[in-house]
N, C-alpha and C positions, 0 to 999 in steps of 0.2 A: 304784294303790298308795297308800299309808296314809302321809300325809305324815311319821309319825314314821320313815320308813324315807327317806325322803328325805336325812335327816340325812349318809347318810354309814355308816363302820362305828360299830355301837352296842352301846353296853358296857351290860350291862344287868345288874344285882343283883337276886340271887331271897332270899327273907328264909327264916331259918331259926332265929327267937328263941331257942328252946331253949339254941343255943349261941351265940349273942351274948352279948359280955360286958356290953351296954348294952343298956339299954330302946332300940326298933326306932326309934323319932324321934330320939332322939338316935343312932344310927347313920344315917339318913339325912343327920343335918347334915353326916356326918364323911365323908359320901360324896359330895357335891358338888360339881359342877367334876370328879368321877372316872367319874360315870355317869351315861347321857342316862335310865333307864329305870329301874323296879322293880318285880318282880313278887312281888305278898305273897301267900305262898304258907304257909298254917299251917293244915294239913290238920285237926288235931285238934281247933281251938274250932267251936263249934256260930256257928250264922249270928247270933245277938247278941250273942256275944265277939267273933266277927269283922269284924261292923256298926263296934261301940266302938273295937277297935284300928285297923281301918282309916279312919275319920274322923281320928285321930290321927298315922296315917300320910300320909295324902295330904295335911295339912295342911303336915307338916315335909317331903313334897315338893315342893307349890306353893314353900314359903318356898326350897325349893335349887334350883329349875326342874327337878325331874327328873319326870318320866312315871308316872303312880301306874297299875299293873297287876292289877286283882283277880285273883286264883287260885281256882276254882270257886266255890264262896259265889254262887250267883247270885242268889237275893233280899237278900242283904248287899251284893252288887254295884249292884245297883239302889237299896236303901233309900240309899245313902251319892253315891249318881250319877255314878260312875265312868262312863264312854263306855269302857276298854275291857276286858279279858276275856281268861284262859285257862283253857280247860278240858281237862282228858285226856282223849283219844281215847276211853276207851269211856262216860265221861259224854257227850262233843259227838255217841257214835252212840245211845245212846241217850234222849237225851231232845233234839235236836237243837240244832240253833243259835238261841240265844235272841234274842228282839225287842229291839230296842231300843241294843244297844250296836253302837259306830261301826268296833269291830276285833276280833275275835275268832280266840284261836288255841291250838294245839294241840301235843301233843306226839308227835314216829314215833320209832318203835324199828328199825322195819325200811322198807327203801326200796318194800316193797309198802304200807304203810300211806298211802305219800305220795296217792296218785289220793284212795284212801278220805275222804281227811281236808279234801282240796281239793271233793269232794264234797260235803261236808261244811259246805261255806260257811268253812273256814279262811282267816283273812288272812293265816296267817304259820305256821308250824311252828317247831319247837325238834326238833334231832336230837339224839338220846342214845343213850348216854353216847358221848362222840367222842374221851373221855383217862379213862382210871380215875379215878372220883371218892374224893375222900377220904373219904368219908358214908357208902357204900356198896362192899362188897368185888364188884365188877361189874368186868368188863375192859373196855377201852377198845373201841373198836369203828374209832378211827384217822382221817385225814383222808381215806381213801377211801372210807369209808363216807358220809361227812361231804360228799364232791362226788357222790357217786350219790345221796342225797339232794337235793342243790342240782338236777342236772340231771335229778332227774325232776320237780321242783316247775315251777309257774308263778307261786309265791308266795314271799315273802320266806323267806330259814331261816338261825335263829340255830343256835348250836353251845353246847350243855351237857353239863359232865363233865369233870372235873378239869382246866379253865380256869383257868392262871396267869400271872403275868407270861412264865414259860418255856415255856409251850404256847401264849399266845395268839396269837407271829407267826406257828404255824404254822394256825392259823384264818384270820388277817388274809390267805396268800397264798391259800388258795381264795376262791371268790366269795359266801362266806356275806357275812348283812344285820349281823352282830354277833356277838356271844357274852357267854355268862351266866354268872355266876360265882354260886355259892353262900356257901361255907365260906373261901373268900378275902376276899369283901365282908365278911362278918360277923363277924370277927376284931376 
């Protein structure tokens, strides 16, 4: 196991600029001491928008100690030297698990995806969505969805999907590694 999972349960912020009221550095300072992790995830810039912002990024993590996460961009992953890595399941089946970084991981929808994805050379999974997310008019899929995912894994699995201060105790009592917050972090 990946010693950022060692930590403990981890709170992790996935970035969603668009609706940020602050440029993403200055939202990481203001997340600090709140969260061990962050996965920058800005699906729309091409790989040297997302090169530029994510050195900008990982810089105002280093400066908070939080965990800087690339979200697919895999040659922006590399050019900027992130160690670690997620990609969406049908990018990780189709073009595999890339060289070079030290953690890489994925996201299931469904509890059959879990073997696939660990196949797959996954370090860690994210189950979704596990509470209706605010982003997205999707239903929740609940905390039993959320421990049939845990107990078919052999790898860490965080919880994403309308995670709040009032859903995340009930994260905390399964045996997930964390949970990830969107649209609450980035307020």
């Amino acid at each position: 196991m990946h010693s950022l999972f060692e930590r403990g349960f981890l709170r992790v912020a996935m970035t969603d600029r668009r609706n940020c009221a602050r440029p993403l550095p200055c939202q990481v300072a203001r997340l600090a001491g709140r969260v061990d992790a962050l996965i920058m995830r800005e699906k729309d810039l091409d790989d040297d928008a997302y090169a530029a912002l994510a050195r900008e990024v990982m810089a105002a993590c280093e400066r908070a100690g939080v965990v800087f996460v690339a979200h697919g961009h895999v040659a922006a992953a590399r050019a900027v030297g992130t160690p670690y890595l997620h990609l969406p399941l049908p990018e990780l089946e189709r073009a595999g698990r890339p060289e070079g970084f030290a953690l890489v991981g994925t996201n299931v929808h469904e509890v059959a995806e879990v073997v696939r994805a660990e196949e797959l050379g996954a370090d860690y999974l994210i189950a979704s969505p596990v509470f209706a997310p605010s982003c997205k008019p999707l239903p929740g899929r609940g905390t039993a969805f959320l421990d049939q995912v845990i107990a078919a894994a052999r790898v860490p699995v965080l919880a994403l999907g309308g995670i709040t201060d009032a859903t995340e105790p009930a994260v905390r009592a399964t045996q997930a590694a964390g949970a990830i917050r969107m649209s609450d972090y980035m307020a």
